[in-house]
C-alpha positions, -999 to 999 in steps of 0.1 A, spaced: -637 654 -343 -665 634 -330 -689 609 -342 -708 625 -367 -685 654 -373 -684 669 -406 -649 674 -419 -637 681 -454 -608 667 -470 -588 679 -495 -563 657 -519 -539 669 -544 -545 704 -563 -534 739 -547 -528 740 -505 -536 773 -489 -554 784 -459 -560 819 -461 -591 832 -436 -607 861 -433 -611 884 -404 -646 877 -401 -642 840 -407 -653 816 -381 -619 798 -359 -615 761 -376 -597 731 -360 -571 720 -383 -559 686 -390 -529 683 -416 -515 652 -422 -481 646 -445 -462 620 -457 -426 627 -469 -417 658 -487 -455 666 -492 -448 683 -459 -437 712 -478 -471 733 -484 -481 719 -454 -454 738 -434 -461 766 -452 -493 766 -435 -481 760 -406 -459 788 -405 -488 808 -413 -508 796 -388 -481 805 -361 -483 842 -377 -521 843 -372 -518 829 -336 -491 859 -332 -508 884 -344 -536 873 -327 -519 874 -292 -506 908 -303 -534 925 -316 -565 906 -302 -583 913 -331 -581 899 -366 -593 866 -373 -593 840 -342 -573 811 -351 -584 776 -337 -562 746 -329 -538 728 -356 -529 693 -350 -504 681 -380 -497 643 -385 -469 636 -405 -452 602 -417 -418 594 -427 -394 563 -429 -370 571 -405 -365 606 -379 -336 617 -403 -365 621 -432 -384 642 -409 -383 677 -430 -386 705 -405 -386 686 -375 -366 714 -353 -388 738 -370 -421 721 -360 -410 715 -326 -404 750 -318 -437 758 -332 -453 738 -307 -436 746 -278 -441 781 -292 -476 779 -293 -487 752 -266 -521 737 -269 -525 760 -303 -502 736 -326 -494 701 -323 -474 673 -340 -471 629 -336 -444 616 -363 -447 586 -372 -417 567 -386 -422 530 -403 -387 518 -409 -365 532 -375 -343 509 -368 -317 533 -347 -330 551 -313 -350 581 -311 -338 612 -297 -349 628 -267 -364 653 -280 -385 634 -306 -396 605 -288 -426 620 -269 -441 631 -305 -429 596 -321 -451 568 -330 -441 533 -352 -414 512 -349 
């Protein structure tokens, strides 16, 4: 987003993303804190089945970028983390992902640490 970007924002209630064909690409921002990661992976993983089909086909609907933001205490409360990682290197550029953690008190791994924000 820029300055003066419209966006809407959704809270609670029912999480889907389900476009069209004719639909106009979108630039997705999730952001998740805990286990509400859940739906959010969901639509993640169908995001990555869009973007597939979508290099597949080259027709369909055209998906647009997907960054996800997601909060936990520690790495080890990450749900999906390996999952989500693979996504990304999967779909360079297309999906992306910072963690942020708020009570780490051991190291990061490797893998992790260039997605990783907080303490």
């Amino acid at each position: 987003c820029t300055l003066d970007s419209e966006v809407a924002l959704r809270v609670g209630g029912d999480f889907f993303f389900d476009p069209q064909p004719g639909d106009s690409p979108v630039k997705l921002v999730l952001i998740a804190g805990g286990v509400g990661i859940n739906p959010l992976f969901s639509i993640l993983l169908h995001i990555a089945d869009l973007h597939g089909y979508q290099e597949g086909k080259g027709n369909g609907y055209k998906m647009g970028t997907v960054k996800l933001y997601y909060s936990a205490k520690k790495t080890s409360e990450l749900l999906f983390k390996k999952n989500i990682l693979s996504l990304m290197n999967a779909f360079p550029g297309k999906i992306t992902c910072r963690f942020h953690v708020t009570q780490q008190s051991s190291q990061i791994c490797k893998e992790l640490q260039p997605h990783v924000t907080g303490k």
